[in-house]
N, CA, C and O atoms as a DFTB+ gen file, in Angstrom:
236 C
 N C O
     1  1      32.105    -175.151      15.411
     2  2      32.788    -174.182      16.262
     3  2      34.247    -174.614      16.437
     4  3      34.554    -175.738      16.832
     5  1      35.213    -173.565      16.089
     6  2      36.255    -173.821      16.357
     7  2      36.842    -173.950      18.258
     8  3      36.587    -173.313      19.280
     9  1      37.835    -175.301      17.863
    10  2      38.435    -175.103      19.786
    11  2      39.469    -174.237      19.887
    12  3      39.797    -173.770      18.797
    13  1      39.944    -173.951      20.589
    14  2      40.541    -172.631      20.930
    15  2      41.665    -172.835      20.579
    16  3      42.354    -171.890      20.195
    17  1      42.266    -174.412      20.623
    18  2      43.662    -174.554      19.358
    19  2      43.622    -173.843      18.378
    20  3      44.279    -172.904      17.930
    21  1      42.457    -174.612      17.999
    22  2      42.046    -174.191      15.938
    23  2      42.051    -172.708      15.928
    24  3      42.543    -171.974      15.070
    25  1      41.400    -172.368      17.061
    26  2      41.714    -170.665      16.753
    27  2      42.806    -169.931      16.896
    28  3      43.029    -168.932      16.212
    29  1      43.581    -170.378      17.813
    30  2      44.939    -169.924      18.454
    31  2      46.027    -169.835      17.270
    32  3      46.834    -168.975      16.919
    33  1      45.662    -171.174      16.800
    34  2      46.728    -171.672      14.908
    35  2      46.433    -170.478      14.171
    36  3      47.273    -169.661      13.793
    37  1      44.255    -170.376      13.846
    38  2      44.563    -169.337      12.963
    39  2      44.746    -167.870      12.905
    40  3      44.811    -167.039      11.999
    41  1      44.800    -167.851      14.108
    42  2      44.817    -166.228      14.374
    43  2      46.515    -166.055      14.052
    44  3      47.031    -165.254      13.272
    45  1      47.327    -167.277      15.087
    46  2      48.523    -167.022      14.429
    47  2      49.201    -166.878      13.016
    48  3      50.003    -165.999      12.703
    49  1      48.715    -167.945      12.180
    50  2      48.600    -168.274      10.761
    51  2      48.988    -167.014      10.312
    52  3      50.098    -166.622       9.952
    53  1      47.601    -166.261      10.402
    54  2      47.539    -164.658       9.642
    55  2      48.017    -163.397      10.263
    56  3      47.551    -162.259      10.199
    57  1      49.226    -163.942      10.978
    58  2      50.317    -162.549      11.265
    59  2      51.255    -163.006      10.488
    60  3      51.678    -164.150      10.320
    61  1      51.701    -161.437       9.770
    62  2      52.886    -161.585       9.084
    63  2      54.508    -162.039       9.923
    64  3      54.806    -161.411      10.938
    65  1      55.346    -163.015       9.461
    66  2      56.336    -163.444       9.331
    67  2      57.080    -162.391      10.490
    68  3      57.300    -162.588      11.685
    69  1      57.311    -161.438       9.800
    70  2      57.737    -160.199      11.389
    71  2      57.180    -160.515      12.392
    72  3      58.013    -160.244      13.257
    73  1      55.995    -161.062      13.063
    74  2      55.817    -160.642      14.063
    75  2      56.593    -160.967      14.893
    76  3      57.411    -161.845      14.619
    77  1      56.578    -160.311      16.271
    78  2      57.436    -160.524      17.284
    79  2      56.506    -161.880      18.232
    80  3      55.709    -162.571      17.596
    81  1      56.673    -162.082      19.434
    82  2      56.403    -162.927      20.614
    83  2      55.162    -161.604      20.703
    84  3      53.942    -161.605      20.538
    85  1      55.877    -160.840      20.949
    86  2      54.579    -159.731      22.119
    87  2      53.518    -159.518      21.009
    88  3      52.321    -159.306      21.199
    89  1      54.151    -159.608      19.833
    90  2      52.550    -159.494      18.463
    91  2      51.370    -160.166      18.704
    92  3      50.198    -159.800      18.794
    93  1      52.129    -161.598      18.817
    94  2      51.341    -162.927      18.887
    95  2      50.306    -162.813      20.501
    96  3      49.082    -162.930      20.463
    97  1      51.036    -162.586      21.742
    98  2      50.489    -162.831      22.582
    99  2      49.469    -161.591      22.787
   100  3      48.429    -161.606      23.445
   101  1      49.889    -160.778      22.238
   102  2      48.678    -159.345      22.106
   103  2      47.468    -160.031      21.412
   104  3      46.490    -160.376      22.076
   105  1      47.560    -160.267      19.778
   106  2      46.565    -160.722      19.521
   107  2      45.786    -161.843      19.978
   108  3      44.609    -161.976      19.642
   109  1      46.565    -162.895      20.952
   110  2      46.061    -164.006      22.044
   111  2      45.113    -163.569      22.680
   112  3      43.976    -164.039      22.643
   113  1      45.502    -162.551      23.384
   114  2      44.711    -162.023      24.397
   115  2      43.322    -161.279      23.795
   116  3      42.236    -161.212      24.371
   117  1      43.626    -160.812      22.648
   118  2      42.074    -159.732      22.386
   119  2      41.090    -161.243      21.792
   120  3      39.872    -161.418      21.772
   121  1      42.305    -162.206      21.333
   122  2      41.017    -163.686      21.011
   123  2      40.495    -163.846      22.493
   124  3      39.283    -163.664      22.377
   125  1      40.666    -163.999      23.329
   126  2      40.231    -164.657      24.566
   127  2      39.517    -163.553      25.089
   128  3      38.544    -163.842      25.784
   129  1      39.755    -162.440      24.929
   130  2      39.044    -161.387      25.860
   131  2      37.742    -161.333      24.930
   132  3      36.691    -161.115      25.534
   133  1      37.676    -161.479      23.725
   134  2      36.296    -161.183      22.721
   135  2      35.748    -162.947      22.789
   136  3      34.572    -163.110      22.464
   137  1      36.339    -163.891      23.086
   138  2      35.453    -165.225      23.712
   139  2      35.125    -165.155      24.654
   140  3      33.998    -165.480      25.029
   141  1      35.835    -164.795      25.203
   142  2      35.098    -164.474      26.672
   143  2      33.580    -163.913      27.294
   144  3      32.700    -164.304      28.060
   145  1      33.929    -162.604      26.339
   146  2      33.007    -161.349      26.205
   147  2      31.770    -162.017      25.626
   148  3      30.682    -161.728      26.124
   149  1      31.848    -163.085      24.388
   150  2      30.697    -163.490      23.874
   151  2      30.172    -164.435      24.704
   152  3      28.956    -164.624      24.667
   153  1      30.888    -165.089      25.477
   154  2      30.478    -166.430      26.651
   155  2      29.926    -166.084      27.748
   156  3      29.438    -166.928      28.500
   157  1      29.914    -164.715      28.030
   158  2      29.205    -163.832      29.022
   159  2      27.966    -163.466      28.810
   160  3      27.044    -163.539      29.623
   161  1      27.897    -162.819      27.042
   162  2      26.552    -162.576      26.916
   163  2      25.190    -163.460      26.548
   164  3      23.965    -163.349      26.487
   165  1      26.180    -164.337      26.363
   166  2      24.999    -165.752      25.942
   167  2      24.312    -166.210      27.295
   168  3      23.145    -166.561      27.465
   169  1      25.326    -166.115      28.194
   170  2      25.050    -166.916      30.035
   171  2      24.301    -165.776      30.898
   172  3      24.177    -165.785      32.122
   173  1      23.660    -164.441      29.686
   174  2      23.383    -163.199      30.266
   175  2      24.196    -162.381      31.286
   176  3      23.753    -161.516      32.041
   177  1      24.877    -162.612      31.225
   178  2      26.531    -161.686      32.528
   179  2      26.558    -160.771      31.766
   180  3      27.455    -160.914      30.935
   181  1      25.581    -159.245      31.570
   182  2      26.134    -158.078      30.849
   183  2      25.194    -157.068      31.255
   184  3      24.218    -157.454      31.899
   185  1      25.278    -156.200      31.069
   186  2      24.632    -155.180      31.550
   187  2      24.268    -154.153      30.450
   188  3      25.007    -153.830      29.520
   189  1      22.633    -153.541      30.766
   190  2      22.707    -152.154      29.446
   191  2      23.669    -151.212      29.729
   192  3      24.461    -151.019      30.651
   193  1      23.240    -150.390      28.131
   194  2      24.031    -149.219      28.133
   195  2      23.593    -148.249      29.086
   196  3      24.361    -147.325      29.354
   197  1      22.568    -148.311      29.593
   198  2      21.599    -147.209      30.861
   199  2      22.550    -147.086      31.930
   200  3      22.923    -146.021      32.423
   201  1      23.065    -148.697      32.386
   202  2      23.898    -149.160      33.460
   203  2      25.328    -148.692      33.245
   204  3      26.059    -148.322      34.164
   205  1      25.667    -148.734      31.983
   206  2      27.004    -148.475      31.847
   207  2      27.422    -147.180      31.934
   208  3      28.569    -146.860      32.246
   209  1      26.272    -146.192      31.590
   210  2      26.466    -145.116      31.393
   211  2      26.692    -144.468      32.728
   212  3      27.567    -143.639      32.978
   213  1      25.627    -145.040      33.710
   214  2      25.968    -144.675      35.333
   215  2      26.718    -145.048      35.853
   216  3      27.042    -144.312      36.785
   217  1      27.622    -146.472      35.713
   218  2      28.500    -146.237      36.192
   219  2      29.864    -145.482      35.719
   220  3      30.737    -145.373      36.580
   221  1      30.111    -144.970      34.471
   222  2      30.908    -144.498      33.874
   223  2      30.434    -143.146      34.403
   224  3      31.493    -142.566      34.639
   225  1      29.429    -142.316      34.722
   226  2      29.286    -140.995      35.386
   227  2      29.570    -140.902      36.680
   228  3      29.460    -139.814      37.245
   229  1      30.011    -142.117      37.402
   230  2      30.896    -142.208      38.566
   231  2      32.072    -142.008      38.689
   232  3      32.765    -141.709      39.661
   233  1      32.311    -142.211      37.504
   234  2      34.577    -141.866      37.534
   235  2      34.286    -140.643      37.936
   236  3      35.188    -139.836      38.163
């Protein structure tokens, strides 16, 4: 398993040369928000789609 350096390097690695600051820290963030997301569902922190659906028929 990569540590979140190793991932941080390669996620950067494979943006093209253009990118800006805000490129980099965009794609930062969707790494951490999708580790996150998987570190939730392993520790069971998630909910069905039954659940989601009711609360989304609340907006």
């Amino acid at each position: 398993m990569e540590t979140l350096r190793e991932e941080a390097i390669n996620v950067i690695s494979k943006l093209p040369d253009s990118a800006s600051i805000d490129d980099i820290m965009y794609r930062l963030y969707v790494v951490d928000k999708v580790r996150k997301g998987r570190e939730a569902i392993k520790q069971g922190d998630s909910i069905s789609i039954k659940e989601l659906k009711g609360e989304m028929g609340s907006w």
